[in-house]
C-alpha positions as CSV (number, residue, x, y, z in Angstrom):
1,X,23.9,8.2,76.2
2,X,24.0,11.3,78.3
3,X,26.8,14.0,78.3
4,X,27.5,13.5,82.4
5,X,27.8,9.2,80.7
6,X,29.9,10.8,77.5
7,X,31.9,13.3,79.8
8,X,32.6,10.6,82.2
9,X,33.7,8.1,79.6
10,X,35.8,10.6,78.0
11,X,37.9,11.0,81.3
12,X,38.1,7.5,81.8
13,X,39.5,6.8,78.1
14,X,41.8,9.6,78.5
15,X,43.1,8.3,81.8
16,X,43.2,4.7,80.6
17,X,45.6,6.0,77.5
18,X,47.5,8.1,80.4
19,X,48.5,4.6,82.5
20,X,49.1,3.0,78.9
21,X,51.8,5.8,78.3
22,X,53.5,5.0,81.7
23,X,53.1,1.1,80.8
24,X,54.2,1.4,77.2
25,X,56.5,4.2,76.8
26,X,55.7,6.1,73.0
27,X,59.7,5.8,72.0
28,X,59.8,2.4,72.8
29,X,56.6,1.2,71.7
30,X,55.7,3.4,69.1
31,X,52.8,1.2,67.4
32,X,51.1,0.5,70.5
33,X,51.5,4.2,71.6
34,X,49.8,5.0,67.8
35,X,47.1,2.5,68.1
36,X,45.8,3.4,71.5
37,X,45.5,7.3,69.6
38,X,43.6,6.1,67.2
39,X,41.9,3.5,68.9
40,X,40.4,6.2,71.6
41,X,39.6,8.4,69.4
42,X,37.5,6.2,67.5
43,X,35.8,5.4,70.6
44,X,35.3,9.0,71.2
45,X,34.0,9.9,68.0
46,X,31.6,7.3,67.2
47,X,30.1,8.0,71.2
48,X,30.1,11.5,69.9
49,X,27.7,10.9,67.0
50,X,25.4,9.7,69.5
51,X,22.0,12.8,68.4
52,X,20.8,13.2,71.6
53,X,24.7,14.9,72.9
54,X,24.0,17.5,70.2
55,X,20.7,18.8,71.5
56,X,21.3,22.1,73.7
57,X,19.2,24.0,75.3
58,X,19.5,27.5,78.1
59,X,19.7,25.3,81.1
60,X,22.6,22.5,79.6
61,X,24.4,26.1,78.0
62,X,24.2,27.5,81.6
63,X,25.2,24.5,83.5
64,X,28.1,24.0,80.9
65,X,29.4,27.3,81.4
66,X,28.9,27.7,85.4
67,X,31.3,23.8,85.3
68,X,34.0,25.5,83.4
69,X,34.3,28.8,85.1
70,X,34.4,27.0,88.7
71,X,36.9,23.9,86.8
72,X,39.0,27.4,85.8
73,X,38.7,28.6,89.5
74,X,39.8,25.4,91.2
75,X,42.6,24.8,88.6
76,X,44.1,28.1,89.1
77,X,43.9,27.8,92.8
78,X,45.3,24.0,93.0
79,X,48.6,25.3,90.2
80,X,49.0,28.3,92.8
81,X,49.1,26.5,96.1
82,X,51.3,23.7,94.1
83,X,53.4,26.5,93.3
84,X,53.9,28.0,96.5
85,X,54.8,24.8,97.5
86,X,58.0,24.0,95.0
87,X,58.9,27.6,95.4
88,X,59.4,27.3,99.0
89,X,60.9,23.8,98.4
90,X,63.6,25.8,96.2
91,X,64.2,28.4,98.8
92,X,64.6,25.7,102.0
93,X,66.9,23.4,99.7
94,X,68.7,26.5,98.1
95,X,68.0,24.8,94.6
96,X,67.5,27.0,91.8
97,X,66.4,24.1,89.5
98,X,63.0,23.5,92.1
99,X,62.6,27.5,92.3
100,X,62.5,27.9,88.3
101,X,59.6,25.2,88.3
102,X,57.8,27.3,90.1
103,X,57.7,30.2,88.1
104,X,56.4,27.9,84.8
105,X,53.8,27.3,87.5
106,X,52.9,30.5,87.9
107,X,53.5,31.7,84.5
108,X,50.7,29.3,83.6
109,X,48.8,30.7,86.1
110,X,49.1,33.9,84.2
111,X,48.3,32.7,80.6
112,X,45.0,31.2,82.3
113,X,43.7,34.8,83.5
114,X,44.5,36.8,80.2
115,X,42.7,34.3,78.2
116,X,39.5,34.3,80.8
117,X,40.3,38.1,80.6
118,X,40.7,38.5,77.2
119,X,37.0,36.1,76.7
120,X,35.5,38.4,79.7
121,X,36.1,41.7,77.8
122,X,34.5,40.0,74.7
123,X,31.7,38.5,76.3
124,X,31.1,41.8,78.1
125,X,31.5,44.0,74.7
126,X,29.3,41.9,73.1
127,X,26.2,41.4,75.3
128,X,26.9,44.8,76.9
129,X,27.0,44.8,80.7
């Protein structure tokens, strides 16, 4: 197996546990909730083992780190247009309780770009640029 095959079942295990949490609620049906846990990760782990995801070279380091600086990008822009968005729906419905949502929003926003700050300053100190 591949890592696009690994990544790709990854997401679909995690989304598949994400639909079983909305089917069986965890306070409700805390066995099930437990078992699907422990059940995907097995499934990830023993994929994981898999030798050929552990061989790395320039090009899969490269690609890897190009698909989670633009992931970083898009995510920042999609939680600060969503933002926008439930701000604005606080202000036009004068509710507070909308308007406060907002600013976790963008609070997140802002714990995103001190920690690709804070990994920026370190990458630059340390290969000098």
């Amino acid at each position: 197996m591949n890592r696009i095959k690994f990544k790709l079942v990854l997401a679909l295990i995690i989304l598949l546990e994400i639909v079983f949490f909305y089917v069986f609620p965890p306070f409700s049906y805390p066995e099930v909730t437990l078992a699907m846990l422990i059940g995907g990760a097995l499934i990830i782990y023993t994929i994981w083992r898999n030798p050929n995801l552990k061989i790395m070279d320039e090009r899969t380091t490269l690609i890897s780190e190009k698909a989670s600086v633009r992931t970083l990008q898009t995510m920042m822009i999609i939680f600060l247009v969503v933002g926008f968005l439930i701000a604005s729906m606080g202000i036009l419905l004068h509710d507070p309780e909308i308007y406060t949502e907002a600013f976790s929003i963008f609070s997140d926003i802002a714990i995103f770009l001190l920690i690709y700050l804070a990994f920026f300053i370190y990458y630059t100190i340390k290969y000098g640029m």
